[in-house]
C-alpha positions as a Python dict, from the first residue, in 0.01 Angstrom:
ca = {
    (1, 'X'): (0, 0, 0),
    (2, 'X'): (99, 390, -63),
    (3, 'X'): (317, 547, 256),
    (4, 'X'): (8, 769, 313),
    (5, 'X'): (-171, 429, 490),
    (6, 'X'): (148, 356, 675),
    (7, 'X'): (186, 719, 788),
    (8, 'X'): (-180, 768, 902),
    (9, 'X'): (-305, 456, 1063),
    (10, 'X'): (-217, 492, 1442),
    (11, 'X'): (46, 208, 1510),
    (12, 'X'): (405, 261, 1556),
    (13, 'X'): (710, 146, 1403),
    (14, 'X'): (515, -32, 1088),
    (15, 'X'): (724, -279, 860),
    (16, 'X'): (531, -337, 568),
    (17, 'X'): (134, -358, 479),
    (18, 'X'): (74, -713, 250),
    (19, 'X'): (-279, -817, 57),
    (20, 'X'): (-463, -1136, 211),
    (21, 'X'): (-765, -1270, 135),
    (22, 'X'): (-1040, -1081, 346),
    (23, 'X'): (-1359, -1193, 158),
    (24, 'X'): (-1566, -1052, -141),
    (25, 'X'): (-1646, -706, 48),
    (26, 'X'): (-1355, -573, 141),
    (27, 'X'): (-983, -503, 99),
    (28, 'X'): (-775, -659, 355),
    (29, 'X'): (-407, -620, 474),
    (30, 'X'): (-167, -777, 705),
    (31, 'X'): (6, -446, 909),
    (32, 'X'): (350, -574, 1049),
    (33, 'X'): (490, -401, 1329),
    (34, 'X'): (819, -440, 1517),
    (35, 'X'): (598, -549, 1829),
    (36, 'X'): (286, -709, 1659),
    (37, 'X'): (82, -807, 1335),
    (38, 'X'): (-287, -651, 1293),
    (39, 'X'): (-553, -650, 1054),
    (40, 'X'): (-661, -391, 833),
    (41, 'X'): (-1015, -400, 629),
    (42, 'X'): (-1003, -104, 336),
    (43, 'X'): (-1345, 12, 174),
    (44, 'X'): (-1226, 274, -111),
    (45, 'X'): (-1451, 562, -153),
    (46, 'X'): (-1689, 475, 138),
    (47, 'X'): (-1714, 707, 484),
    (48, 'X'): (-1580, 509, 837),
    (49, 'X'): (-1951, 466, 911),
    (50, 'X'): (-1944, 218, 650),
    (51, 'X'): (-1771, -36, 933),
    (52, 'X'): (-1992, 100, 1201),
    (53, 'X'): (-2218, -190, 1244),
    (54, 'X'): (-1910, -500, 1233),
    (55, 'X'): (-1741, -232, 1525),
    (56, 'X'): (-2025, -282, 1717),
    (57, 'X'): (-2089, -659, 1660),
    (58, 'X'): (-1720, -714, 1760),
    (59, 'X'): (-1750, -486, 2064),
    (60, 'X'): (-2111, -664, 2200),
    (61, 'X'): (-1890, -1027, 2100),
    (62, 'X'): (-1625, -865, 2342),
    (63, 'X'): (-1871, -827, 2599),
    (64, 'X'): (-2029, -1161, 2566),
    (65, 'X'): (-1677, -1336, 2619),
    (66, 'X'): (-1694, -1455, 2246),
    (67, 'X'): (-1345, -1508, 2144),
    (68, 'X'): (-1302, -1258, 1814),
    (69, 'X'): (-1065, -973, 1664),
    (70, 'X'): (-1104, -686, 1903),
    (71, 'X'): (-1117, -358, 1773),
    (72, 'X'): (-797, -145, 1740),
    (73, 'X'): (-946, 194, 1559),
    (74, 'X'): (-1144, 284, 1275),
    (75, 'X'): (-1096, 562, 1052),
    (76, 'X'): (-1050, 756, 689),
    (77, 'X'): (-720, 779, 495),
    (78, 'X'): (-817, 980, 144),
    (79, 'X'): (-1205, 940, 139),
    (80, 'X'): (-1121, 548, 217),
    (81, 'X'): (-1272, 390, 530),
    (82, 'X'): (-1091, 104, 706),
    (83, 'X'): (-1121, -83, 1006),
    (84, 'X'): (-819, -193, 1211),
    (85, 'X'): (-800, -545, 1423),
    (86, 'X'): (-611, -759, 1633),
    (87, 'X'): (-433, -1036, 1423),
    (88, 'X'): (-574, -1378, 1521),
    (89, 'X'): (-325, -1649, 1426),
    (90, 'X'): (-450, -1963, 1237),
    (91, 'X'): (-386, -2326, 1360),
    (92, 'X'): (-439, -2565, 1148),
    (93, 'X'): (-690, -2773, 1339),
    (94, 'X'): (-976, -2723, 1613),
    (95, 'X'): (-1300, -2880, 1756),
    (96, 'X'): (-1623, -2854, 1604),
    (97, 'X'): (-1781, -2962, 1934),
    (98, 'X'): (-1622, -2632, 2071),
    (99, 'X'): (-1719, -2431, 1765),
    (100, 'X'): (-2081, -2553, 1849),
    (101, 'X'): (-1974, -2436, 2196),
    (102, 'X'): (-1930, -2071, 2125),
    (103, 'X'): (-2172, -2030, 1882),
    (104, 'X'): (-2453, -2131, 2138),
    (105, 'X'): (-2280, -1914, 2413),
    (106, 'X'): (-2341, -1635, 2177),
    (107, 'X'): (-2739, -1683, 2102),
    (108, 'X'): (-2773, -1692, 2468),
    (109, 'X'): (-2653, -1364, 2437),
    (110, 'X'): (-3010, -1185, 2398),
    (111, 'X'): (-3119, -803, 2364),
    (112, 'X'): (-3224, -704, 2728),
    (113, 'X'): (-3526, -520, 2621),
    (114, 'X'): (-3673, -807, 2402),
    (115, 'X'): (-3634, -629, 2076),
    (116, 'X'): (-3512, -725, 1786),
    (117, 'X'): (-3294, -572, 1544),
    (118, 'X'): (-2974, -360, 1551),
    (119, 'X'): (-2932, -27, 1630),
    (120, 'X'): (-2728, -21, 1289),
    (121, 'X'): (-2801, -97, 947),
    (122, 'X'): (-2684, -353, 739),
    (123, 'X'): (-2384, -198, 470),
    (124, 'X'): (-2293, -458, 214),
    (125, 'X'): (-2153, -441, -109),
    (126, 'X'): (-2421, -501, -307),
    (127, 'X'): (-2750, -446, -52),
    (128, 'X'): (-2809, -295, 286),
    (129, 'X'): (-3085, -404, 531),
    (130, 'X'): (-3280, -191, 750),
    (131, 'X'): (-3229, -339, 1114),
    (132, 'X'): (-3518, -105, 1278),
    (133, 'X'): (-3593, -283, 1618),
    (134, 'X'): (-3908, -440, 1616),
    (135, 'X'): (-4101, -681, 1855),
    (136, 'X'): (-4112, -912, 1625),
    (137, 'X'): (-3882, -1137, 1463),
    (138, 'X'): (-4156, -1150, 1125),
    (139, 'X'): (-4101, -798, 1108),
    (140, 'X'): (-3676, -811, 1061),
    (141, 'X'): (-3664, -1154, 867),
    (142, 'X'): (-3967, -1146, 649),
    (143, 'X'): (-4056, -754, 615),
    (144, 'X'): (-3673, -624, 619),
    (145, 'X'): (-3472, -924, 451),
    (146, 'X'): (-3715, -1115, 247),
    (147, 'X'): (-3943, -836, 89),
    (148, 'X'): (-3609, -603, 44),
    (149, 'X'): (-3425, -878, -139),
    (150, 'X'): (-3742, -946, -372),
    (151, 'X'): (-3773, -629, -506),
    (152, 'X'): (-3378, -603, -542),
    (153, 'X'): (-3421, -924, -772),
    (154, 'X'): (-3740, -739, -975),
    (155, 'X'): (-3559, -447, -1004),
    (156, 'X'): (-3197, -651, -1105),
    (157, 'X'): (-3406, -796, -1353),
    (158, 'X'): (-3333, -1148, -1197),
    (159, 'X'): (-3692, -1246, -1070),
    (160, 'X'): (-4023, -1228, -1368),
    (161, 'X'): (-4346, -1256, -1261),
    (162, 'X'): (-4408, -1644, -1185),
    (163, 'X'): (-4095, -1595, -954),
    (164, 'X'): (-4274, -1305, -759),
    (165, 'X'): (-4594, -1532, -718),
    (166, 'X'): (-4382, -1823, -589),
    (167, 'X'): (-4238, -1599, -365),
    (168, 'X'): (-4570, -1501, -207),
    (169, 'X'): (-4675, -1833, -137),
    (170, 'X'): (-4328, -1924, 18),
    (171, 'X'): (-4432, -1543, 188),
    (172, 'X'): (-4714, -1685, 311),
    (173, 'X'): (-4604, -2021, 478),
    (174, 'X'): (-4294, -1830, 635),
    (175, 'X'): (-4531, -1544, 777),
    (176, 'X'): (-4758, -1863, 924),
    (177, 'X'): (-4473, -2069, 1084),
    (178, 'X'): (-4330, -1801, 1275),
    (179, 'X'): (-4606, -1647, 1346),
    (180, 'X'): (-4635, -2036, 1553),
    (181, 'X'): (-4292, -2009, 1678),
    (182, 'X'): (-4134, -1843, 1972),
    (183, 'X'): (-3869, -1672, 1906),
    (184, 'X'): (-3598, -1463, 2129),
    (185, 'X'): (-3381, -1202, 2027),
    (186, 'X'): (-3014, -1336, 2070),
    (187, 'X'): (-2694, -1174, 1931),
    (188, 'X'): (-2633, -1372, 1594),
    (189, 'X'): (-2318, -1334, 1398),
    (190, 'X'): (-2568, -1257, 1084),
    (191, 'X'): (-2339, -1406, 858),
    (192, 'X'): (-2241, -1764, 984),
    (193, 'X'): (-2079, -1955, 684),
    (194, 'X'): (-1782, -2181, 690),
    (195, 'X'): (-1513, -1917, 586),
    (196, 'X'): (-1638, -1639, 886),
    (197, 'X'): (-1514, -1889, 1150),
    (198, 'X'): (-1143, -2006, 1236),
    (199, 'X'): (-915, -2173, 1460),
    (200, 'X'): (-645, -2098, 1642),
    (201, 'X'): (-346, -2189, 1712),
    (202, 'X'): (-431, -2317, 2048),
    (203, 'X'): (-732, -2470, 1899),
    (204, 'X'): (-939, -2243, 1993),
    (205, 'X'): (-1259, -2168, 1763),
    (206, 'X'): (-1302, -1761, 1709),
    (207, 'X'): (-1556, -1594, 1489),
    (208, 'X'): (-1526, -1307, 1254),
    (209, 'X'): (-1680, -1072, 1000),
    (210, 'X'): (-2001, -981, 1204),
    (211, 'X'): (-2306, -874, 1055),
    (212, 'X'): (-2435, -800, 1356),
    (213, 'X'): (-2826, -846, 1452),
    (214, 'X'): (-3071, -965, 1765),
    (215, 'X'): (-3262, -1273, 1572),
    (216, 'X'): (-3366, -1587, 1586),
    (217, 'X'): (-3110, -1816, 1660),
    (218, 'X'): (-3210, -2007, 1379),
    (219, 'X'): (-3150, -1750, 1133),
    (220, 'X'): (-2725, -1824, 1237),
    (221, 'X'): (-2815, -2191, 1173),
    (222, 'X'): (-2962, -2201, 872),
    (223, 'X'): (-2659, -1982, 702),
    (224, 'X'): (-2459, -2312, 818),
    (225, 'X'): (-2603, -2545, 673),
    (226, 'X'): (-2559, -2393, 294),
    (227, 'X'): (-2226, -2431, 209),
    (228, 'X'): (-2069, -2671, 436),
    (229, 'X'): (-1815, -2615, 740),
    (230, 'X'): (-1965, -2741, 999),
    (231, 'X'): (-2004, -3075, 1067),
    (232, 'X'): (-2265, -3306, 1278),
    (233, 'X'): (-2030, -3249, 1641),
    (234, 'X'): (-2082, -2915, 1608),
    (235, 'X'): (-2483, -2914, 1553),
    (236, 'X'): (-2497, -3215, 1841),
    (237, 'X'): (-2285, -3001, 2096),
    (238, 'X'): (-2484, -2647, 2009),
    (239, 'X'): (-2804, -2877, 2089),
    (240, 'X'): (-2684, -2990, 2432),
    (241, 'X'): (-2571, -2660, 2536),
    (242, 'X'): (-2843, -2485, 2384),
    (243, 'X'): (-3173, -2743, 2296),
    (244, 'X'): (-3355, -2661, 1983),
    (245, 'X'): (-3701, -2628, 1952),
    (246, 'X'): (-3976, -2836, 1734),
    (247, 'X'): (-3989, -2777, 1386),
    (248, 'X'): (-3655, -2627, 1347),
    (249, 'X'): (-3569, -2832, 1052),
    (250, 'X'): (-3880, -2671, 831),
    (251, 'X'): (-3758, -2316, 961),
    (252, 'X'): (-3399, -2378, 887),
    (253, 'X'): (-3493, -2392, 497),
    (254, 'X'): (-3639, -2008, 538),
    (255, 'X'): (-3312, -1909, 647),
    (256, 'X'): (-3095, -2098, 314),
    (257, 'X'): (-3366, -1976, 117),
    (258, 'X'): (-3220, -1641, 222),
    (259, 'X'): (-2894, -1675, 190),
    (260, 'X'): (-2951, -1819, -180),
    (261, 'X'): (-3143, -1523, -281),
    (262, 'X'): (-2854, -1260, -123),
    (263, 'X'): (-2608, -1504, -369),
    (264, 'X'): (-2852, -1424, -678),
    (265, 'X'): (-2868, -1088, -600),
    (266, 'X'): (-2449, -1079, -586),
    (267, 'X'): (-2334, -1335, -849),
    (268, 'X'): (-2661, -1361, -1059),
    (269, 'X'): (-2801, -1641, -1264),
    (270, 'X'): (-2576, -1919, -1127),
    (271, 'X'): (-2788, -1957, -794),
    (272, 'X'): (-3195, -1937, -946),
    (273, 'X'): (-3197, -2312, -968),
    (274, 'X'): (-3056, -2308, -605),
    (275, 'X'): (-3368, -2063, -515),
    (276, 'X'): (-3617, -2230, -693),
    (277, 'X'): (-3543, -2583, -538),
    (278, 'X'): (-3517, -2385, -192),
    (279, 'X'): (-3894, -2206, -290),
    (280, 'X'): (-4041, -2554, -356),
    (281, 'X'): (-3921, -2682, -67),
    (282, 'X'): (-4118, -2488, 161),
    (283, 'X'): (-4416, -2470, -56),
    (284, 'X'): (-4436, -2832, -19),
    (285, 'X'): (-4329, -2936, 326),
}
């Protein structure tokens, strides 16, 4: 990176600033120091508010004892926001039964008040999600996910007609089954996939990349279950620690069915088949 960086971010005695991989979102930088490596996340031509939400997740996972990157500063250099870490250092093996651990230590984590939401919106790349606190969970999943992302796919050109109609009747049963369902607002991760989780190298699991929310639990479970990562010790040992409720299987698929139509929205045609399996699957359960 350009001196400027290396000049303006507030750490001493820098070395040199190198590219990793950091995701499909952001820019992201190993910052060696004489004492210490950190992290750096870059989002050219966006304001600091832009991180405002993960600085928040990472600061409630701080308070909830959830082992994560802790926060270091956040900031501008030339109209460019970035986000600076703690460096968490990879092992190369870890247990899924403590992975299912932490993850449930988190969702019992739960907004004090009994709303749900974020005081924060949701920035992405490609679409941001209104996390107005509501009483209900209907109100966040269906009203400010589902709905937003459906019109994002009419107006992308990515969803005709018949797909809008399918997507009412999916609508419907969703609306219906939590409507059945009691659900409590715990601090979810919002993002939960297989490459948003790590170990170190003690072993121990640690989560990153927050996209911070009070949900359902199950929203955080569903996410895993779409592209792999997590295997069956980790869903047994997040069920003794933190028992699941009847029916969870059927509300899982609302949560994939999300996640598949974010991955439309982002890489396009690739995931409709994906969608419309996910559709039919909870039009016909």
């Amino acid at each position: 990176m350009k001196e400027q960086w290396q000049s303006q971010l507030p750490l001493e005695h820098i070395e040199k600033i190198t590219p990793v991989s950091g995701g499909d979102v952001n820019e992201a930088f190993r910052v060696e120091t004489t004492q210490e490596p950190y992290f750096l996340l870059v989002q050219r031509g966006r304001s600091k508010t832009f991180f405002d939400a993960e600085v928040a997740g990472l600061d409630l996972f701080e308070q909830a004892g959830i082992t994560a990157p802790r926060v270091v500063d956040n900031g501008e250099v030339n109209g460019d926001a970035y986000l600076l870490l703690t460096f968490l250092n990879e092992g190369t093996q870890g247990s899924q039964t403590e992975l299912g651990k932490l993850v449930a230590k988190m969702h019992s984590y739960q907004q004090p008040e009994g709303k749900f939401g974020f005081g924060l919106p949701y920035e992405g790349g490609d679409i941001s999600f209104d996390n107005s606190w509501s009483d209900h969970w209907k109100t966040i999943f269906v009203e400010q996910r589902l709905d937003h992302l459906k019109e994002a796919l009419v107006n992308k050109g990515l969803w005709a007609d018949e797909d809008v109609d399918k997507y009412y009747k999916v609508r419907a049963v969703i609306v219906n089954a939590l409507d059945k369902h009691k659900s409590k607002p715990s601090l979810l991760h919002g993002d939960l996939w297989g490459g948003n989780y790590m170990f170190l190298e003690n072993g121990d699991p640690a989560l990153f990349d927050p996209a911070p929310l009070y949900g359902d639990r199950e929203f955080d479970l569903g996410i895993t279950t779409v592209f792999g990562g997590f295997t069956q010790d980790f869903y047994h040992a997040y069920d003794k620690h933190y028992p699941l409720s009847n029916g969870v299987n059927e509300r899982l698929e609302f949560y994939r069915l999300y996640l598949l139509m974010v991955h439309l929205l982002k890489f396009g045609g690739m995931y409709a088949d994906s969608v419309a399996r996910s559709m039919d699957k909870i039009i016909n359960h």
